[in-house]
Z-matrix of the N, CA and C atoms (Angstrom, degrees):
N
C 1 1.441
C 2 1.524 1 108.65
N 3 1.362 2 111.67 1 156.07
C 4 1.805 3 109.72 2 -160.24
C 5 1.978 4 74.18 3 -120.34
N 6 1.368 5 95.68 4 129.97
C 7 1.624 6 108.63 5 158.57
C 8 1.329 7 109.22 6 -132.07
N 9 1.580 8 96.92 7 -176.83
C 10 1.466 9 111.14 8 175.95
C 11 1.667 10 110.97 9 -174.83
N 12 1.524 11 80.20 10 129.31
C 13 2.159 12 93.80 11 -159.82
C 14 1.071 13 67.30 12 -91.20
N 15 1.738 14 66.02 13 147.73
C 16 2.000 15 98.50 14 162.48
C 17 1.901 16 95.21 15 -88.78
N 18 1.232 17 103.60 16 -165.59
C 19 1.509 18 117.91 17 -152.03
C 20 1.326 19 97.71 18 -89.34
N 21 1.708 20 115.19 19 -31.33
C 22 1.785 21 97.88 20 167.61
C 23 1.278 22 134.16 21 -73.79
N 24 1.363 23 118.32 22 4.68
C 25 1.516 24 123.30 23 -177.56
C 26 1.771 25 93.53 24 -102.25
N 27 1.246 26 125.93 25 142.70
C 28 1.367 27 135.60 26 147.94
C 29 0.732 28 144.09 27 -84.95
N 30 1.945 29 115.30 28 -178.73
C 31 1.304 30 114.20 29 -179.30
C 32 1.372 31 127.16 30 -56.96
N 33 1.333 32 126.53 31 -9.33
C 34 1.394 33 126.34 32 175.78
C 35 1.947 34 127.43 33 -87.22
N 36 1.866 35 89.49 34 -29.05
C 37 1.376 36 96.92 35 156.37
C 38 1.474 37 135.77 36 -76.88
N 39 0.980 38 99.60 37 -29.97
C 40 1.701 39 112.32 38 161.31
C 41 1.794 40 106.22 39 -56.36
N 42 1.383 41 130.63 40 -35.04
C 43 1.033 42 127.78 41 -143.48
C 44 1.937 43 78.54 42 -88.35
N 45 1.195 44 104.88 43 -59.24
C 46 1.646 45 128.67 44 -176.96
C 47 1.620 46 98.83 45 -36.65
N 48 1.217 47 120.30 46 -57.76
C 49 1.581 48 102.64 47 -177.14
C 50 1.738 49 99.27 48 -91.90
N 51 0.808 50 147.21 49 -21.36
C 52 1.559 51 127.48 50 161.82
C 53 1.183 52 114.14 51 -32.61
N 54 1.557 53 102.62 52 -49.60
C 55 1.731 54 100.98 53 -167.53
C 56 1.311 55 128.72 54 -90.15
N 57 1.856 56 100.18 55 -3.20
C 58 1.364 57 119.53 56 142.88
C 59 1.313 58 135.83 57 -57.02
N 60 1.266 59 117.56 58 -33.18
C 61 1.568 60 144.24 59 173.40
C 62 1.338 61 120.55 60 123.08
N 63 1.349 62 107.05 61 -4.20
C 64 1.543 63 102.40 62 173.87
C 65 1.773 64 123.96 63 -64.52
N 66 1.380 65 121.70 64 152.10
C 67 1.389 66 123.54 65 178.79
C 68 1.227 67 91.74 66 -106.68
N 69 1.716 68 107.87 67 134.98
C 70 1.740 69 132.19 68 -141.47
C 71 1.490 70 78.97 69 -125.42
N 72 1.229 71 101.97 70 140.53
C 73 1.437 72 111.97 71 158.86
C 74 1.739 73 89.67 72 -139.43
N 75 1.626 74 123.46 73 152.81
C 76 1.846 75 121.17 74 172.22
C 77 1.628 76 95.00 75 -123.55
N 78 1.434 77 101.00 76 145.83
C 79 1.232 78 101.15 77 156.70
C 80 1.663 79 137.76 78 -60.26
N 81 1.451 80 100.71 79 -14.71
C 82 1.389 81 111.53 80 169.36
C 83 1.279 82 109.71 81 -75.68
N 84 1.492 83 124.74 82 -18.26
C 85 1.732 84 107.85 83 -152.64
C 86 1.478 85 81.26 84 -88.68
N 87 1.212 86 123.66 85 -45.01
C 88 1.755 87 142.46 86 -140.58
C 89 1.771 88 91.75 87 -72.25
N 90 1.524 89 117.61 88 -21.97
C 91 1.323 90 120.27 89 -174.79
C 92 1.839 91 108.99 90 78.56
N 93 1.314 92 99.77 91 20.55
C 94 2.111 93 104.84 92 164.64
C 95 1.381 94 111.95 93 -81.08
N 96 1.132 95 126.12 94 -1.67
C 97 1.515 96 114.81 95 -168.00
C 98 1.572 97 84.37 96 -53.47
N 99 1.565 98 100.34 97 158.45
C 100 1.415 99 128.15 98 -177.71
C 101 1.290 100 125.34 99 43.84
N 102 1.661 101 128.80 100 27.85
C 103 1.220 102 158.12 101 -160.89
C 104 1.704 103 80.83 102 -99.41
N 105 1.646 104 90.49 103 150.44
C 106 1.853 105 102.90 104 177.95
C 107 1.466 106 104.07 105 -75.80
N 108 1.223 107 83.60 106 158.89
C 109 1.829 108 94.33 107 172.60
C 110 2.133 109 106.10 108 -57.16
N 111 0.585 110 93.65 109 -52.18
C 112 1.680 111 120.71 110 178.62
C 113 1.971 112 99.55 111 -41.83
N 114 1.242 113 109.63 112 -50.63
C 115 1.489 114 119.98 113 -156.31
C 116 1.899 115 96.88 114 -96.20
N 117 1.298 116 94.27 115 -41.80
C 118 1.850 117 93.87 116 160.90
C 119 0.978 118 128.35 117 -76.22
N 120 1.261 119 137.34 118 -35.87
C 121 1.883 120 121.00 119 145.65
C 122 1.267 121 138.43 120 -71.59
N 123 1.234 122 118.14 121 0.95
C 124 1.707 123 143.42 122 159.58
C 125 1.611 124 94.26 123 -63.64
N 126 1.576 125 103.36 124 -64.35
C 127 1.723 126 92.54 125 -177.02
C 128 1.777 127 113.23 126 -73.31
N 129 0.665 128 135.28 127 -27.79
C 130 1.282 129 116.60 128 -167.16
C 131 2.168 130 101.11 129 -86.61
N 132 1.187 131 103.59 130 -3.38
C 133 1.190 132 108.02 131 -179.69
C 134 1.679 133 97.35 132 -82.89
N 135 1.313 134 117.89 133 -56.67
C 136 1.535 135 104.85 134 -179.88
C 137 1.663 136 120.70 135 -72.59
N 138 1.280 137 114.68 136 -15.23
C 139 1.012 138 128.71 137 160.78
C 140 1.719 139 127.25 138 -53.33
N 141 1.469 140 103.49 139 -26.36
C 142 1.607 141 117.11 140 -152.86
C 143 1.517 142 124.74 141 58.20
N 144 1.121 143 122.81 142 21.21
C 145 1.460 144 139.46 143 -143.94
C 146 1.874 145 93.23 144 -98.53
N 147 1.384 146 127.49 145 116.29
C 148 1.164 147 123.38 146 -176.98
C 149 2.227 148 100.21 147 -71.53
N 150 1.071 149 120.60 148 130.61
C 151 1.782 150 104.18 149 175.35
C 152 1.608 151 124.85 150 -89.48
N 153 1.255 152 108.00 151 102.12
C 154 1.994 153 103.69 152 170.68
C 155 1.189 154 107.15 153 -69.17
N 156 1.113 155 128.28 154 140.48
C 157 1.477 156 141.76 155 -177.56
C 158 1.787 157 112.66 156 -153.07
N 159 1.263 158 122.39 157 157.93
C 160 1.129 159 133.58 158 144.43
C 161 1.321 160 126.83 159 -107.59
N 162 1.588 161 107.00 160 26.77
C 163 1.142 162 106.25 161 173.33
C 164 1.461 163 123.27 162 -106.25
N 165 1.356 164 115.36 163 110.87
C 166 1.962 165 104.35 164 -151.69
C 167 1.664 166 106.65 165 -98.45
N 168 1.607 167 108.79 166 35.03
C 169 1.405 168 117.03 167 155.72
C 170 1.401 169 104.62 168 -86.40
N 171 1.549 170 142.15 169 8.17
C 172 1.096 171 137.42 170 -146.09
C 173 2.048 172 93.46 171 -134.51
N 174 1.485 173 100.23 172 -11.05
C 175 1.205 174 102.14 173 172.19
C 176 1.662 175 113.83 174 -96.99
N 177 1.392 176 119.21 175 12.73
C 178 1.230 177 111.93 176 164.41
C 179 1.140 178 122.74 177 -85.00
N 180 1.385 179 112.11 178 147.00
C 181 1.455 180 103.09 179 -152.57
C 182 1.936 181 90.43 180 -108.27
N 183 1.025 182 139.52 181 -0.85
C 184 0.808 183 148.34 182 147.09
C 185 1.419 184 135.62 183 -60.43
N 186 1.024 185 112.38 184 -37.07
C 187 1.554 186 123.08 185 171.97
C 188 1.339 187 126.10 186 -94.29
N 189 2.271 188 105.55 187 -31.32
C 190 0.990 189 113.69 188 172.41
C 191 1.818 190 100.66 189 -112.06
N 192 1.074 191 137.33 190 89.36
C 193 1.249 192 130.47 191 -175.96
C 194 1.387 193 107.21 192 -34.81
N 195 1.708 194 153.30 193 173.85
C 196 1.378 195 136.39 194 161.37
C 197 1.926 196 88.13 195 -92.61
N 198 1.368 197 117.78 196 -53.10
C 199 1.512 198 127.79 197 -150.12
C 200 1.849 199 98.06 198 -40.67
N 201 1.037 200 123.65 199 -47.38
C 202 1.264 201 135.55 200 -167.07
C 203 1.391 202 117.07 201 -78.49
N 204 1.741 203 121.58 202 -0.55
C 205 1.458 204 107.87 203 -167.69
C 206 2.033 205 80.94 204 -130.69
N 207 1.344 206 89.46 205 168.99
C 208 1.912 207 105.07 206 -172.07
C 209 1.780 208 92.59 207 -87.48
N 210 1.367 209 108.00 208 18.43
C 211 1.816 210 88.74 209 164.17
C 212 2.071 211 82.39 210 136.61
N 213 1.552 212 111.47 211 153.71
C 214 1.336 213 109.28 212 147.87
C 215 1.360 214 103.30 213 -158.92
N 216 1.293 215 109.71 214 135.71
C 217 1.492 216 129.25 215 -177.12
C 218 1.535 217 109.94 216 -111.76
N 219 1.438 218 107.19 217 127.76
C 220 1.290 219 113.45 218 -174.36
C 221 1.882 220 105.23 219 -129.96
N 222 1.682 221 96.35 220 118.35
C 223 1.547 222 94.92 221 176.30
C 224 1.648 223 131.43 222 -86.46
N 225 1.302 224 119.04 223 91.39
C 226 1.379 225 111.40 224 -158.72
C 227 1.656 226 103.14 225 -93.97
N 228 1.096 227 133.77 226 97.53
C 229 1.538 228 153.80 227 173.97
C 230 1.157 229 122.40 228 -81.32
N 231 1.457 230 122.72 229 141.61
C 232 1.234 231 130.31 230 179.13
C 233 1.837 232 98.77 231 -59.40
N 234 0.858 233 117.69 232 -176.13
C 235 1.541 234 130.05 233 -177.30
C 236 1.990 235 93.27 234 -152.39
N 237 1.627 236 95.08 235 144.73
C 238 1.295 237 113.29 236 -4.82
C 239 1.453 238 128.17 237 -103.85
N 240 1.248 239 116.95 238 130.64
C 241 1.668 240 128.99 239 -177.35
C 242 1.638 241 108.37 240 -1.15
N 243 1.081 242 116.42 241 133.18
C 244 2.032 243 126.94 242 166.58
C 245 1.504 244 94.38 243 -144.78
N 246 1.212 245 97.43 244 121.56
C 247 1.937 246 139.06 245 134.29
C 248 1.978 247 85.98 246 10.20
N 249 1.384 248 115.94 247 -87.55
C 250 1.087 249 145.14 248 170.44
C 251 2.037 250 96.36 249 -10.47
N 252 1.500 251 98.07 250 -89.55
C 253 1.458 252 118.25 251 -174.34
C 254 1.826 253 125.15 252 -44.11
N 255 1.747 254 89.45 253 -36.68
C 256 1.387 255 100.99 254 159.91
C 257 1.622 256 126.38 255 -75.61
N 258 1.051 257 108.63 256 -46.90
C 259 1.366 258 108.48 257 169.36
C 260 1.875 259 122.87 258 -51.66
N 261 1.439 260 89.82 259 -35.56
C 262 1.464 261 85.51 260 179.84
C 263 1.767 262 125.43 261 -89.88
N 264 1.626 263 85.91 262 -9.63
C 265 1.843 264 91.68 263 169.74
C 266 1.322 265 112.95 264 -85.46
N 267 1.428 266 125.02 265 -8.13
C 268 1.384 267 144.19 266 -174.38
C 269 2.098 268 97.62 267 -93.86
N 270 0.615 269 119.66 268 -21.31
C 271 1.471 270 137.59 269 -165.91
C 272 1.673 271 83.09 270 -89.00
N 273 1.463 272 125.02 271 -69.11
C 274 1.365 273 134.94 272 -129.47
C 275 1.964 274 85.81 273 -75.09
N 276 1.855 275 84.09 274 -41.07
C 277 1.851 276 69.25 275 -165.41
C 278 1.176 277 115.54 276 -97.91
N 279 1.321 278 117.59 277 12.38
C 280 1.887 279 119.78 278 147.54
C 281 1.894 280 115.39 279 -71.74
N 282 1.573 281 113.86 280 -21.15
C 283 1.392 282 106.17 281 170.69
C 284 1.636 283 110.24 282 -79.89
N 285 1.529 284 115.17 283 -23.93
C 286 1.297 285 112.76 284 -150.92
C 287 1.406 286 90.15 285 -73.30
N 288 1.407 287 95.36 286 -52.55
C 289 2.294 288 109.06 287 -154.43
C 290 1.520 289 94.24 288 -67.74
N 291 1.145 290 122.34 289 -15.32
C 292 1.495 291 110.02 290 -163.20
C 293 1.515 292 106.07 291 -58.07
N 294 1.445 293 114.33 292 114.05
C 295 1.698 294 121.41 293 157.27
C 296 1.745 295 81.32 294 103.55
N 297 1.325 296 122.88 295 30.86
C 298 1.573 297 104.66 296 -160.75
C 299 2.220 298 93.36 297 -143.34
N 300 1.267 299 105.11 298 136.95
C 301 1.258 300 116.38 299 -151.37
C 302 1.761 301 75.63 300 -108.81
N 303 1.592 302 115.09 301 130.79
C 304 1.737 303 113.90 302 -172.61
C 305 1.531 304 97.36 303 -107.87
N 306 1.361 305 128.28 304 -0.73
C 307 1.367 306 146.71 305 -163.86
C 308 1.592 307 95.49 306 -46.62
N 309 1.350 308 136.02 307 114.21
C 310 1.605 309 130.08 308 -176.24
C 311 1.360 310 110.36 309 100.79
N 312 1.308 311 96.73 310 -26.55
C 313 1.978 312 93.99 311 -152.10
C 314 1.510 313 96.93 312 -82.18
N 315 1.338 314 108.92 313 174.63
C 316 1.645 315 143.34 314 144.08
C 317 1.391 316 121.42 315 -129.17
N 318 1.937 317 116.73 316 135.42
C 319 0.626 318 101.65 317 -147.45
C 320 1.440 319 71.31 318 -124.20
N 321 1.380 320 136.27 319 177.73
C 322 1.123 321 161.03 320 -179.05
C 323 1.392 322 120.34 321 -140.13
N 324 1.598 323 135.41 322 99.11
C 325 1.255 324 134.51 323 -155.03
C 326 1.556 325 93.13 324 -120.51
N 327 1.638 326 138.85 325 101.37
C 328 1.239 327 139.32 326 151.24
C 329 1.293 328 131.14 327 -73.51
N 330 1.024 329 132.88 328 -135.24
C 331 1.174 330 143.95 329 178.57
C 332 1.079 331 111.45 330 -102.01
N 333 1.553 332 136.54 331 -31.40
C 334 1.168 333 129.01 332 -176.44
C 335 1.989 334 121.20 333 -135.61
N 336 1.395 335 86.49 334 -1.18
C 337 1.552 336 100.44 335 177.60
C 338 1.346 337 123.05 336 -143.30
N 339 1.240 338 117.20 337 -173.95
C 340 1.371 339 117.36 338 175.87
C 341 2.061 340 104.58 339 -129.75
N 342 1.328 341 102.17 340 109.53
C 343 1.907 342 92.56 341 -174.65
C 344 1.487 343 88.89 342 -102.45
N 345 1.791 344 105.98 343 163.08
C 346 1.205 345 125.33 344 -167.89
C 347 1.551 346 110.21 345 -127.89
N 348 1.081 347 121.97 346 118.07
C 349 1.679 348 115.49 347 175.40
C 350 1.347 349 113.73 348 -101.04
N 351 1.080 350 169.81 349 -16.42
C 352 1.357 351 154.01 350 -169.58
C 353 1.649 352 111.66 351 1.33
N 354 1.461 353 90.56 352 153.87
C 355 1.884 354 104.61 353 -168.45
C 356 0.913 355 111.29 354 -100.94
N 357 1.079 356 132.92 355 25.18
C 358 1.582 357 142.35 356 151.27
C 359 1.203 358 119.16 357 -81.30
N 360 2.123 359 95.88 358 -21.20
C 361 2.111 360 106.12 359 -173.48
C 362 1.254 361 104.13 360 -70.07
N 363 1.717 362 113.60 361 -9.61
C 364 1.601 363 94.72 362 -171.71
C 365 1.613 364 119.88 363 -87.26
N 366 1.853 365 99.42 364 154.20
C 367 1.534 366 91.54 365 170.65
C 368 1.579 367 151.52 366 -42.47
C-alpha cells in the first residue's frame, strides 16, 4: 500500500508501517510541512497515496469527499497522545488494510477500533 503521513505522525511511524510493507512517503521529507489541508490531499490524490493524519478536518466527508481520494486515514486518540498508543493504532491499521484496497474509503482509527465509511454509506 502507497501512503503518506501528514507532518504529525513521525519518523518512527513511518518506520512501523515500512516494516509492515507499506511504501512511506512523509510530509516532512517531501518539504509540505505547513501545506493546506486542500494542497495535501490534491497530492496524495495524484500520487495514489492513501493519507494518515491526525488531522480530523480530513474526516469530513463533505469537504473531503472519500470517493475521489486513494484512501484517508484519520487517527483519533485518546489524549493525551503516548509513543505507546500511536504505535499501536499504527499496528491496528496495518492488520486491518492488509490484502485490503482503501481506494473511496475513510478510515477512522480510535483507541480501540478501526470504523469504516465508504460513500455508498451515505443517505
Amino acid at each position: 500500500m502507497r501512503v503518506k503521513l501528514d507532518e504529525n505522525i513521525g519518523a518512527r511511524g513511518a518506520r512501523i508501517l515500512r516494516d509492515g510493507g507499506c511504501e512511506v512517503e512523509t510530509v516532512v521529507s517531501e518539504g509540505l510541512g505547513g501545506a493546506s489541508d486542500e494542497a495535501l490531499i490534491a497530492k496524495c490524490r495524484a500520487e495514489g497515496r492513501t493519507l494518515l493524519s491526525f488531522d480530523k478536518d480530513f474526516a469530513s466527508i463533505l469537504r473531503f469527499p472519500p470517493a475521489r481520494y486513494a484512501g484517508i486515514v484519520v487517527l483519533r486518540l485518546a489524549e493525551p497522545l503516548t509513543l505507546p498508543a500511536i504505535e499501536d493504532a499504527l499496528r491496528r491499521f496495518l492488520a486491518a488494510s492488509e490484502g485490503k484496497d482503501l481506494t473511496g474509503c475513510l478510515w477512522i482509527i480510535d483507541t480501540t477500533r478501526v470504523r469504516e465509511f465508504e460513500e455508498q454509506d451515505q443517505p
